[in-house]
Short mmCIF file of the C-alpha atoms (twelve columns), coordinates in Angstrom:
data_MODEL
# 
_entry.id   MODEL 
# 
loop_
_atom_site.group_PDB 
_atom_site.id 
_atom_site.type_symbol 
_atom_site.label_atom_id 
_atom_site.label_alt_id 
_atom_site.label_comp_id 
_atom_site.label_asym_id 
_atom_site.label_seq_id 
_atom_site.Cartn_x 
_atom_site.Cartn_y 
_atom_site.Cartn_z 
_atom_site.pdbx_PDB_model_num 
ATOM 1   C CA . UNK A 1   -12.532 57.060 13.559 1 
ATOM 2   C CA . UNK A 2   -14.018 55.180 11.018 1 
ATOM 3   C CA . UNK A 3   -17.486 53.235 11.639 1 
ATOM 4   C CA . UNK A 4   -16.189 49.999 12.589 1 
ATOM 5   C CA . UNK A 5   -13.505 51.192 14.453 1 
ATOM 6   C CA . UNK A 6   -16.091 53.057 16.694 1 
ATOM 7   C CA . UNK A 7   -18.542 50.589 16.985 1 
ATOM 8   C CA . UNK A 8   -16.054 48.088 18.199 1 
ATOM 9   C CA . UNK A 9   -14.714 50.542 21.158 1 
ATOM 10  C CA . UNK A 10  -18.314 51.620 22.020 1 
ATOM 11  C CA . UNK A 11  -19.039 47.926 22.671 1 
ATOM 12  C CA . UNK A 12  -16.274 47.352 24.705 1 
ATOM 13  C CA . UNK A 13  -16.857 50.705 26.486 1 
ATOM 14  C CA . UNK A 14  -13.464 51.573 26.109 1 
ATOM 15  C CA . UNK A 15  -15.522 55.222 24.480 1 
ATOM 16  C CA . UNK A 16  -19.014 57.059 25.676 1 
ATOM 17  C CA . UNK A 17  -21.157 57.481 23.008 1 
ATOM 18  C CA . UNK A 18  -21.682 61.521 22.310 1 
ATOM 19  C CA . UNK A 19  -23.444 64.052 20.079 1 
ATOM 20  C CA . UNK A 20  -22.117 67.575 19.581 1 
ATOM 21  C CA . UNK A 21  -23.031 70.366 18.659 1 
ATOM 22  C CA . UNK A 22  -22.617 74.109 18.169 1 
ATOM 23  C CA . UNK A 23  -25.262 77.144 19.267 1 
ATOM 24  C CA . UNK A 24  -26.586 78.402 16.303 1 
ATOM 25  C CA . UNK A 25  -24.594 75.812 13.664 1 
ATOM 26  C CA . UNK A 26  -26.076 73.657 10.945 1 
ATOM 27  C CA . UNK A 27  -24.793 70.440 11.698 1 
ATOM 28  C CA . UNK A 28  -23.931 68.063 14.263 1 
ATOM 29  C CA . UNK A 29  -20.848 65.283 14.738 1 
ATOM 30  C CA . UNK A 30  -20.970 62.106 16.221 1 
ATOM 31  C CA . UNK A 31  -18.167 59.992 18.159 1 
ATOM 32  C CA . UNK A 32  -17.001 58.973 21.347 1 
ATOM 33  C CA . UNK A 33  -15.270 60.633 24.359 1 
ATOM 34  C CA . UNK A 34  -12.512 58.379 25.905 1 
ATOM 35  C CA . UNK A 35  -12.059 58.739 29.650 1 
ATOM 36  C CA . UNK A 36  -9.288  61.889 29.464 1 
ATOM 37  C CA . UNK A 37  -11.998 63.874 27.778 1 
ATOM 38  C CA . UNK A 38  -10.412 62.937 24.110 1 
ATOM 39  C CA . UNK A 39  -13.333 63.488 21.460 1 
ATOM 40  C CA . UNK A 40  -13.014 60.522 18.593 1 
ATOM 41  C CA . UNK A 41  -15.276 61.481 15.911 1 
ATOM 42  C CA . UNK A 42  -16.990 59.601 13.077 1 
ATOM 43  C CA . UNK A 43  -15.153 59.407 9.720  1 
ATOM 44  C CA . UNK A 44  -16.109 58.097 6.388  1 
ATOM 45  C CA . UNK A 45  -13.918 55.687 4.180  1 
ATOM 46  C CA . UNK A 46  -11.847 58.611 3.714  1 
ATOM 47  C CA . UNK A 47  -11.046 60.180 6.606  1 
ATOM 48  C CA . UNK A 48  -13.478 63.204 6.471  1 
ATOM 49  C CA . UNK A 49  -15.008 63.646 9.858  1 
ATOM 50  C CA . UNK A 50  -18.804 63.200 8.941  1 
ATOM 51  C CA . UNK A 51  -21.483 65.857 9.706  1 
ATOM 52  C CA . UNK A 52  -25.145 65.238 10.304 1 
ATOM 53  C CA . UNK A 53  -28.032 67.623 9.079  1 
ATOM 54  C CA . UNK A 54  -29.729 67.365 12.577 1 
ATOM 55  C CA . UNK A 55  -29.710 65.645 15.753 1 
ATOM 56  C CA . UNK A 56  -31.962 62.857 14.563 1 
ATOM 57  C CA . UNK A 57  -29.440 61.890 12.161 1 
ATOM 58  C CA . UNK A 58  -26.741 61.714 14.658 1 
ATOM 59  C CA . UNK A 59  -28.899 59.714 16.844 1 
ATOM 60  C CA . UNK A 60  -30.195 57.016 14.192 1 
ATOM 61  C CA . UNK A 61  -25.938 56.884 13.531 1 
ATOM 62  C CA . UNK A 62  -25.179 55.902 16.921 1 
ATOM 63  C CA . UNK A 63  -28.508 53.298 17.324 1 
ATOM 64  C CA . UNK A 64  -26.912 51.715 13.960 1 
ATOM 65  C CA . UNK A 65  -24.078 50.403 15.946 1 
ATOM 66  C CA . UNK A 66  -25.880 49.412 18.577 1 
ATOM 67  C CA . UNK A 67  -25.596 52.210 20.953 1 
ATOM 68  C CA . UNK A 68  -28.328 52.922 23.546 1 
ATOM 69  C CA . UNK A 69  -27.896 56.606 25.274 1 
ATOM 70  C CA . UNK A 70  -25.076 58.933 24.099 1 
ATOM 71  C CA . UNK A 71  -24.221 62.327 25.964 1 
ATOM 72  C CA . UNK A 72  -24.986 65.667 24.170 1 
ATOM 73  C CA . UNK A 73  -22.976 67.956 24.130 1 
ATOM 74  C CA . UNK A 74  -23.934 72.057 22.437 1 
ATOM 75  C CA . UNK A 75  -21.308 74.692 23.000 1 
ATOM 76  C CA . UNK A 76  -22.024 77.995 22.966 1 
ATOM 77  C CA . UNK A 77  -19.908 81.316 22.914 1 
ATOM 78  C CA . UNK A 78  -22.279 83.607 24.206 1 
ATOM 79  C CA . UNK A 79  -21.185 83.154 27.808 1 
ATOM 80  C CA . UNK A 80  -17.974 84.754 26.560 1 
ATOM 81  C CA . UNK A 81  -19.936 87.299 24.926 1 
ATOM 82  C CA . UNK A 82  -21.705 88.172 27.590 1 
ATOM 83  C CA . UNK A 83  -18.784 88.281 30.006 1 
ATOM 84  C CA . UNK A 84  -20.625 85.342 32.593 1 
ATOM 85  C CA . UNK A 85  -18.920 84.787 35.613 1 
ATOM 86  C CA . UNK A 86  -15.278 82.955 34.648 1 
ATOM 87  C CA . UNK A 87  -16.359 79.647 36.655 1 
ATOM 88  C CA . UNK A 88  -20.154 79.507 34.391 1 
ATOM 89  C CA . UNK A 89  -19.468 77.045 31.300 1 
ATOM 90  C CA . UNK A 90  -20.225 77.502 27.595 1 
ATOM 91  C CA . UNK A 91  -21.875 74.184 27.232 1 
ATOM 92  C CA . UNK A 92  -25.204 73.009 27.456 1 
ATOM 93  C CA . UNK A 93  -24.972 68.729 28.274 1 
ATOM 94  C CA . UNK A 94  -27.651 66.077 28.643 1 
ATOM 95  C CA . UNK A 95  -27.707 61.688 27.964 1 
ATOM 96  C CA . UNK A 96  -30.169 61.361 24.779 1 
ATOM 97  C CA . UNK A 97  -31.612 57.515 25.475 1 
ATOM 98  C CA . UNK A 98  -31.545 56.097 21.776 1 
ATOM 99  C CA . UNK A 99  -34.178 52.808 22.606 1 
ATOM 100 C CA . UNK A 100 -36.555 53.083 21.136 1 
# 
């Protein structure tokens, strides 16, 4: 979803502002999450989903369009590795405030 696109439906909270992430990867993507659990992610004039270098990045993104807390979301496949319980989850979640 392209930076217009997802500034407009953030506004009209039609989507959640969100941050995710991946244990142990080197970036981070930035979107929203509509209310079926459907991840739109941010995409340059060309349609390439864009990455961030860190979580600041992401963050200063989603303040840009006038966002003010977005969830965080960092998945992590070392429940699986571990062989957790099947009803433990993979993901680590938390609401970043972006006022500042």
């Amino acid at each position: 979803m392209r930076v217009n696109e997802l500034k407009a439906q953030l506004n009209q909270r039609i989507l959640d502002a969100i941050i995710l992430s991946y244990a142990d990867a080197n970036h981070y993507l930035a979107g929203g999450v509509d209310s079926h659990g459907n991840y739109h992610l941010l995409c340059d004039d060309n349609g390439s989903v864009m990455t961030f270098n860190s979580l600041r990045e992401a963050e200063v993104m989603l303040a840009s369009l006038g966002v003010e807390s977005a969830d965080f979301e960092m998945q992590s496949a070392y429940d699986e590795m571990v062989s957790s319980a099947p009803t433990s989850t993979n993901k680590f979640k938390a609401t970043i405030n972006l006022r500042h």
